[in-house]
Structures are given as C-alpha cells and as structure tokens.
Backbone as a chain_set.jsonl record, in Angstrom:
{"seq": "XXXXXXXXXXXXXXXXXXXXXXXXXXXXXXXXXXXXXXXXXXXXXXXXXXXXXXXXXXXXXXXXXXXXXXXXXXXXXXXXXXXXXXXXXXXXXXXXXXXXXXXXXXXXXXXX", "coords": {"N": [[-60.858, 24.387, 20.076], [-57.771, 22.315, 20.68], [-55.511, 21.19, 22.379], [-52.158, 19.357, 22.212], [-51.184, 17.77, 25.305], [-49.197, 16.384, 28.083], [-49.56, 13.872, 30.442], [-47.783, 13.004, 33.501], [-46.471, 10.83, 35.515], [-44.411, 9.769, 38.241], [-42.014, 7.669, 39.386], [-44.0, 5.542, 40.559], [-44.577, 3.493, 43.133], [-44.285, 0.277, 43.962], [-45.32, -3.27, 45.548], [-44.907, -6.291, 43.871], [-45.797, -9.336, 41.762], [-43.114, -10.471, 39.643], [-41.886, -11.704, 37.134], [-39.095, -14.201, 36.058], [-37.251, -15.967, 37.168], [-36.979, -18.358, 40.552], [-37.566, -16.898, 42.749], [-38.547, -14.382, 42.194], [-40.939, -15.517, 41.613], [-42.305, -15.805, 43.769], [-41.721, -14.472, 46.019], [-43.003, -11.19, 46.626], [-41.803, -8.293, 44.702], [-40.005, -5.222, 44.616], [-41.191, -2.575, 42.617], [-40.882, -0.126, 40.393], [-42.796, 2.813, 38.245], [-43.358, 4.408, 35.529], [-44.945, 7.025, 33.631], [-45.889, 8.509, 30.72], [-48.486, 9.777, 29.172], [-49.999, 10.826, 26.685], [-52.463, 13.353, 25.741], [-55.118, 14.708, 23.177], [-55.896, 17.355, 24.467], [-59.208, 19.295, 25.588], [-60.414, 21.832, 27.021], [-62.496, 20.979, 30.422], [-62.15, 18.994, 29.823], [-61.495, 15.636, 31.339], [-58.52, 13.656, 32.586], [-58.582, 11.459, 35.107], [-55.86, 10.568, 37.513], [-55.981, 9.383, 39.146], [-57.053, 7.36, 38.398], [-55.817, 6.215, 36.604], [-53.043, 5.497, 38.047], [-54.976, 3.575, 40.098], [-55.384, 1.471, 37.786], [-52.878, 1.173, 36.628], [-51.827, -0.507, 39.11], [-53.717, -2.27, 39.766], [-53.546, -3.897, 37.358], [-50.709, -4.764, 37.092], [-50.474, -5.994, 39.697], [-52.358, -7.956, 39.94], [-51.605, -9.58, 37.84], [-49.413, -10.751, 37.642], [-47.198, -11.043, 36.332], [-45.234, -12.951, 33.545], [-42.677, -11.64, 32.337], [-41.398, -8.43, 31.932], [-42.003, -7.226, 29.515], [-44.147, -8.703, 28.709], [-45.999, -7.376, 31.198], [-46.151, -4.777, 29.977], [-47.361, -4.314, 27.399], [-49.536, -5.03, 28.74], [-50.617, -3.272, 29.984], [-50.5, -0.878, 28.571], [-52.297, -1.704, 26.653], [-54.823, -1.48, 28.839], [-55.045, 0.81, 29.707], [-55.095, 2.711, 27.738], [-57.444, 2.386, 26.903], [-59.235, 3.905, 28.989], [-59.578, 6.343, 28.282], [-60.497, 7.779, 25.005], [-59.526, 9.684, 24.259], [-56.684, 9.482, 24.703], [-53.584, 9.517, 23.137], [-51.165, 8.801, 22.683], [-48.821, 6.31, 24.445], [-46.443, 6.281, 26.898], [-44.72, 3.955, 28.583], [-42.403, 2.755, 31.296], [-40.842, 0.007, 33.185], [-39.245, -0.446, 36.255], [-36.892, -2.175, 37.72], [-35.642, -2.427, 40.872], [-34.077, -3.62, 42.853], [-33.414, -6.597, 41.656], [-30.863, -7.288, 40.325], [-27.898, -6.753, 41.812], [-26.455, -3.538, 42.283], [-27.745, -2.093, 40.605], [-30.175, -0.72, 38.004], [-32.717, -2.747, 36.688], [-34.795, -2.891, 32.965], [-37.491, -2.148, 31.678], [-38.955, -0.442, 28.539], [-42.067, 0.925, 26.95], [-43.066, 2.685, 24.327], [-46.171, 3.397, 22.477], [-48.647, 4.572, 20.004], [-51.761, 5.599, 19.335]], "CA": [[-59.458, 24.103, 19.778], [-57.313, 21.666, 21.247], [-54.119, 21.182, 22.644], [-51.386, 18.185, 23.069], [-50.81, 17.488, 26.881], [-48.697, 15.198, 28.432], [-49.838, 13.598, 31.917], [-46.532, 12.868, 33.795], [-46.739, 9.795, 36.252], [-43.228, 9.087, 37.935], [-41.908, 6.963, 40.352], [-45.231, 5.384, 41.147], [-43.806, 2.473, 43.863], [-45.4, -0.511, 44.829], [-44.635, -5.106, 45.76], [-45.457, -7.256, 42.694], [-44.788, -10.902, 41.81], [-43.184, -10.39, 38.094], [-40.172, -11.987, 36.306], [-38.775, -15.693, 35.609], [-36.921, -16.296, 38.572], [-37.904, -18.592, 41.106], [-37.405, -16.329, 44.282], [-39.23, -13.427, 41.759], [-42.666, -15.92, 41.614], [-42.923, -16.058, 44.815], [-41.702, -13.076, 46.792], [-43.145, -9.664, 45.596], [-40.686, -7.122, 44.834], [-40.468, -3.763, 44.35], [-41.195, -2.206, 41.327], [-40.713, 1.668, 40.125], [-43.152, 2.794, 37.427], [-43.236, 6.178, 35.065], [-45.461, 6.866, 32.52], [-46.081, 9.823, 30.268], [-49.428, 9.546, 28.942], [-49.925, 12.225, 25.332], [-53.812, 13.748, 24.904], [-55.701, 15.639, 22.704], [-56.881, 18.252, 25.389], [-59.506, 19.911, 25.287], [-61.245, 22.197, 28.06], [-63.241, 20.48, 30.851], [-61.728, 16.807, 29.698], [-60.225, 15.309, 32.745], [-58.311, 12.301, 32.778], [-58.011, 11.505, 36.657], [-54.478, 10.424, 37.943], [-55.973, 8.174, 40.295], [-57.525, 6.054, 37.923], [-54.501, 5.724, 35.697], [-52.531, 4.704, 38.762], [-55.405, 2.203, 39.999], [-55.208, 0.337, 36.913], [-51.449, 0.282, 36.54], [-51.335, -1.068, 40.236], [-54.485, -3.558, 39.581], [-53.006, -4.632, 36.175], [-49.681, -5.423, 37.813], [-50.553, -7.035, 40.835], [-53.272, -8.88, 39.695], [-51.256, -10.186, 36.635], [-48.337, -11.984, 38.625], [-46.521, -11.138, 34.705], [-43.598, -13.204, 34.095], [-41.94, -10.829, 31.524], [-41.809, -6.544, 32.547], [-42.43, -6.891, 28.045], [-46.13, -8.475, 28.662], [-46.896, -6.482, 32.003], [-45.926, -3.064, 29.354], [-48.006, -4.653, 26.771], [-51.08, -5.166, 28.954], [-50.744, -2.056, 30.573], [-51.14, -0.136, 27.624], [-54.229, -1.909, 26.688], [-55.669, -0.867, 30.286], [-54.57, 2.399, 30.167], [-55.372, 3.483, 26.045], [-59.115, 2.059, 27.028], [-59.761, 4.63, 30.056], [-59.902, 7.332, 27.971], [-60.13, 7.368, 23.795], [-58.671, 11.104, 23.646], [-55.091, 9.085, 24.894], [-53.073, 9.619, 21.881], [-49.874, 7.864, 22.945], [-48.635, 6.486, 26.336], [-44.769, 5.848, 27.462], [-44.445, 3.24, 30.196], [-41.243, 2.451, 31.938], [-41.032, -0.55, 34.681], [-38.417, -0.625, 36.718], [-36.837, -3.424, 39.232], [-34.383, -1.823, 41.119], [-33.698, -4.974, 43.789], [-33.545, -8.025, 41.361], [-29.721, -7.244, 40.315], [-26.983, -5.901, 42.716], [-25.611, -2.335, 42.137], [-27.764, -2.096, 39.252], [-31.309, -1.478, 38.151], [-33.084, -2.992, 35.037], [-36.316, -2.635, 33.449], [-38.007, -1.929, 30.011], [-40.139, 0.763, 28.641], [-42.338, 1.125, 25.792], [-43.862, 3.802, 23.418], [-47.163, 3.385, 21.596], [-49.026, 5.703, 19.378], [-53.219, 5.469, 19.154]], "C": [[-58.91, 23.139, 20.818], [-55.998, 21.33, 20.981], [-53.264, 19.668, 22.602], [-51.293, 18.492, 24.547], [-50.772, 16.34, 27.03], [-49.102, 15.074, 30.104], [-48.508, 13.138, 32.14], [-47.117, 11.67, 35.032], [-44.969, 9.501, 36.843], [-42.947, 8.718, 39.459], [-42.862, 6.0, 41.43], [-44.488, 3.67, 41.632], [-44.375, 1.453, 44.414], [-44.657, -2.215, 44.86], [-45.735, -5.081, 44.106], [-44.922, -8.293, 42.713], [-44.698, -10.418, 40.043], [-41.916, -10.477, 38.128], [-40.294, -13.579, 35.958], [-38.56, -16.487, 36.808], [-37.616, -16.823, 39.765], [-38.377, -17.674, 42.224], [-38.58, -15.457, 43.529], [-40.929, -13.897, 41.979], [-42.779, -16.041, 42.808], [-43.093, -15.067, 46.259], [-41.965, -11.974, 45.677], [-42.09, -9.034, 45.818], [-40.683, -5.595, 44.274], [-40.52, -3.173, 42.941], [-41.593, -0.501, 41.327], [-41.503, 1.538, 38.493], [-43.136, 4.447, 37.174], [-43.759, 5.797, 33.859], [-45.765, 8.389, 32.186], [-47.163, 9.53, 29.235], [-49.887, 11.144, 27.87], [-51.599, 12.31, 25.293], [-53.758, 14.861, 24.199], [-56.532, 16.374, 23.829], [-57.406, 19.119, 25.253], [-60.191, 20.645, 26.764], [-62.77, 21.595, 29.225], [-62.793, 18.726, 30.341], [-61.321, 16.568, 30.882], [-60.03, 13.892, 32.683], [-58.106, 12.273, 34.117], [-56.493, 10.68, 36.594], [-54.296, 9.634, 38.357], [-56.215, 6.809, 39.915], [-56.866, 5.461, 37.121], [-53.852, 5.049, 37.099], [-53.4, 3.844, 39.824], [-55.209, 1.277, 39.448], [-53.966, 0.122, 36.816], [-51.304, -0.354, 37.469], [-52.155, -2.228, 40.135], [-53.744, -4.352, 38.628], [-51.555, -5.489, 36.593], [-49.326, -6.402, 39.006], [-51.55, -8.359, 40.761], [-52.719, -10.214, 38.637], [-50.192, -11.0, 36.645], [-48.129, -12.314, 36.721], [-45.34, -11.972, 34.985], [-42.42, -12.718, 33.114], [-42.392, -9.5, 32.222], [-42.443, -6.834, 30.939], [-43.826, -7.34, 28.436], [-46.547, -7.664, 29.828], [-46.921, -4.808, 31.02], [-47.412, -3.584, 28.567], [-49.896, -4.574, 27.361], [-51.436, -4.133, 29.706], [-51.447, -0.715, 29.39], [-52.442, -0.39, 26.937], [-55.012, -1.606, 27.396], [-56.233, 0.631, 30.341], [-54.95, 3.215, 28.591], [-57.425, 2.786, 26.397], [-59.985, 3.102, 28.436], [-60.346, 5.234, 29.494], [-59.943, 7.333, 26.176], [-59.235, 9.147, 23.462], [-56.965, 10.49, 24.032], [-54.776, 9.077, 23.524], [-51.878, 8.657, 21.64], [-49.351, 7.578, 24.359], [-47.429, 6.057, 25.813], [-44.781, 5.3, 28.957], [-43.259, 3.197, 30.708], [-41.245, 1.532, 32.948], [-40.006, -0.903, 34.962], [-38.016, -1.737, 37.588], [-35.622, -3.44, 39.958], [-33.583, -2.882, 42.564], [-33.445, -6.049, 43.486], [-31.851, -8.21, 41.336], [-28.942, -6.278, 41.276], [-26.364, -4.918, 42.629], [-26.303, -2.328, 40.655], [-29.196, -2.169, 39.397], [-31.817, -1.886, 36.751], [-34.651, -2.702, 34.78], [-36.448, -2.743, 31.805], [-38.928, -0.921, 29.72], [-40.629, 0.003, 27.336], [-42.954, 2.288, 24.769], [-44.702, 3.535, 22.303], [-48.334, 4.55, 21.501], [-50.589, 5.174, 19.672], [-53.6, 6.269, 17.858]], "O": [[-59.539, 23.09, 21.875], [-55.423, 21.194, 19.901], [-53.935, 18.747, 23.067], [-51.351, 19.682, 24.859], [-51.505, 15.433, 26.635], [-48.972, 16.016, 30.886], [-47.89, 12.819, 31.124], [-48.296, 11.778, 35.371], [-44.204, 9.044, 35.993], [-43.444, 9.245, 40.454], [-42.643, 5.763, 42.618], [-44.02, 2.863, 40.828], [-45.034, 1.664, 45.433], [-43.59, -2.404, 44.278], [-46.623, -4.412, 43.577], [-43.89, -8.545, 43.335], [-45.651, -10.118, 39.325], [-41.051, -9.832, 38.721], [-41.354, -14.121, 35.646], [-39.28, -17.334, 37.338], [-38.599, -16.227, 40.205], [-39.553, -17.721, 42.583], [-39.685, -15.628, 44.043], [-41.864, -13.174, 42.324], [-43.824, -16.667, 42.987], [-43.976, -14.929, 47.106], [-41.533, -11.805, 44.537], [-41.44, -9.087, 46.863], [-41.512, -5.103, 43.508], [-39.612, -3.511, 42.182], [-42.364, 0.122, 42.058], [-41.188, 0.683, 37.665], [-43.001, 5.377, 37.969], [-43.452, 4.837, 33.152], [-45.872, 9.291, 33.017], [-46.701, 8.941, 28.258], [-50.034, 12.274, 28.337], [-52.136, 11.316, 24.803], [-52.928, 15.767, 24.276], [-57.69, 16.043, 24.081], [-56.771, 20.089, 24.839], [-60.473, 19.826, 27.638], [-63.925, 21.788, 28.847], [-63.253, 17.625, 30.643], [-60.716, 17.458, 31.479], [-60.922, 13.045, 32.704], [-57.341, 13.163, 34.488], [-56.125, 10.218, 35.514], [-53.265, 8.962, 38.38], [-55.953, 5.72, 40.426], [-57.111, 4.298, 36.8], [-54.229, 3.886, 37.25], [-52.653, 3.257, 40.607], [-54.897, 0.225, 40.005], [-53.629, -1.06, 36.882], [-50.488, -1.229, 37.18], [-51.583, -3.295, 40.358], [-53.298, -5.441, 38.989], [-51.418, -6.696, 36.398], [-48.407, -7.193, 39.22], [-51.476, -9.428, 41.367], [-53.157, -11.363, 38.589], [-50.002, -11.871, 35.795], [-48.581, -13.228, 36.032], [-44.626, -11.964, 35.987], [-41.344, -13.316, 33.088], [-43.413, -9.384, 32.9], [-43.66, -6.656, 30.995], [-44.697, -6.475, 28.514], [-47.611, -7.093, 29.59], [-47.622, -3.862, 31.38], [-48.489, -3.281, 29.081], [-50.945, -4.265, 26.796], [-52.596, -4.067, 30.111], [-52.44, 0.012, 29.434], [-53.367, 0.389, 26.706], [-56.118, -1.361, 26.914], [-57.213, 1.258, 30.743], [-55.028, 4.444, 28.597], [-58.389, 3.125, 25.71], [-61.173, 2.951, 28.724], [-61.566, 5.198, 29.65], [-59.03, 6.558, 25.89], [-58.519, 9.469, 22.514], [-56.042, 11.16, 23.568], [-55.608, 8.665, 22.716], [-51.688, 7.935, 20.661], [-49.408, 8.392, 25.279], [-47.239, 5.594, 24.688], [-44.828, 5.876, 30.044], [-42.847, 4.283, 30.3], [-41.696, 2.063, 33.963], [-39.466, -1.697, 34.192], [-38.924, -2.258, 38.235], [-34.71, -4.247, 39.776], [-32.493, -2.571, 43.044], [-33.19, -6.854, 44.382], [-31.357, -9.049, 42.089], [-29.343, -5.132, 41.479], [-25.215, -5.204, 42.964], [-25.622, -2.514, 39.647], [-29.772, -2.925, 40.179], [-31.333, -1.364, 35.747], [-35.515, -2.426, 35.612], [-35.7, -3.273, 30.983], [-39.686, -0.52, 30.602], [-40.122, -0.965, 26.77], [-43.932, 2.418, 25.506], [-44.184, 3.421, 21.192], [-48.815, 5.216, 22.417], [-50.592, 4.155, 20.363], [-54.772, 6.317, 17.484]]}, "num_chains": 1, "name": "protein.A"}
C-alpha cells in the first residue's frame, strides 16, 4: 500500500545572479526558496533532502536565469527527474532585496 506524502522544503537561502536588471546580472542576490514536493510513498523509498536542495542550488546558480518563470520551469524538470514516484512539486522563489519594503517572487504548481 501506499501513501501521499508531502516533502516540505522552506526557506532554503542562498546568492544568485537572476532577473533583468542590470545591477541583478551582475551582483548575486539573495534568494528565498520553498518547495513542497507530493509522492507516492511507499515503505523504504527515500527521497533525500539533500539532493533536492543540491539541485535547486546547482540549477539556480549555475543558470544565471533572467526570469524567477524559467528558473521555476527548469527547476521542476531537475527536481521531477530525481525521483519518478514525485507526483507533483510546488516551487516558490522569492527576492526579498530587489524592491524596497516589499518582497516579490513567483511560484508554480505542476502535476506528473
């Protein structure tokens, strides 16, 4: 038998170069990530934690995105290829330093 379970991921904090802006391509800035990651679980599966937040931190830093919409986009391709029991992931990327008294960001939600 097997269960839903949600992996929880939140506030995962790290520099990136990602946006339009010139100051954004060139200084990294901080970025806040949260993801809620849906399996089919079954006993003895293990998704690790570490290797979900490797790849979101490789995928992001490596990818010097200049939309948060394609770093979501290619995240979820990263991250739905670890494991095939992922059922659905929920990203969120935050950028809580680009605007003043204010933070912005984008999420997304895709099914498998």
């Amino acid at each position: 038998m097997s269960e839903k379970i949600t992996l929880l991921i939140e506030k995962l904090e790290f520099e990136t170069i990602i946006g339009l802006l010139e100051k954004e391509r060139k200084i990294p800035q901080k970025i806040e990530i949260w993801a809620k990651i849906e399996i089919k679980y079954k006993r003895n599966l293990l998704i690790d934690y570490m290797q979900i937040i490797k790849t979101i931190k490789e995928v992001l830093i490596d990818g010097k995105f200049f939309t948060v919409e394609e770093a979501l986009l290619s995240l979820c391709d990263k991250i739905s290829a670890i494991n095939p029991k992922i059922k659905k992931i929920f990203l969120k990327i935050l950028k809580p330093q680009i605007i003043e008294n204010t933070v912005v960001g984008a999420c997304i939600e895709k099914k498998f």
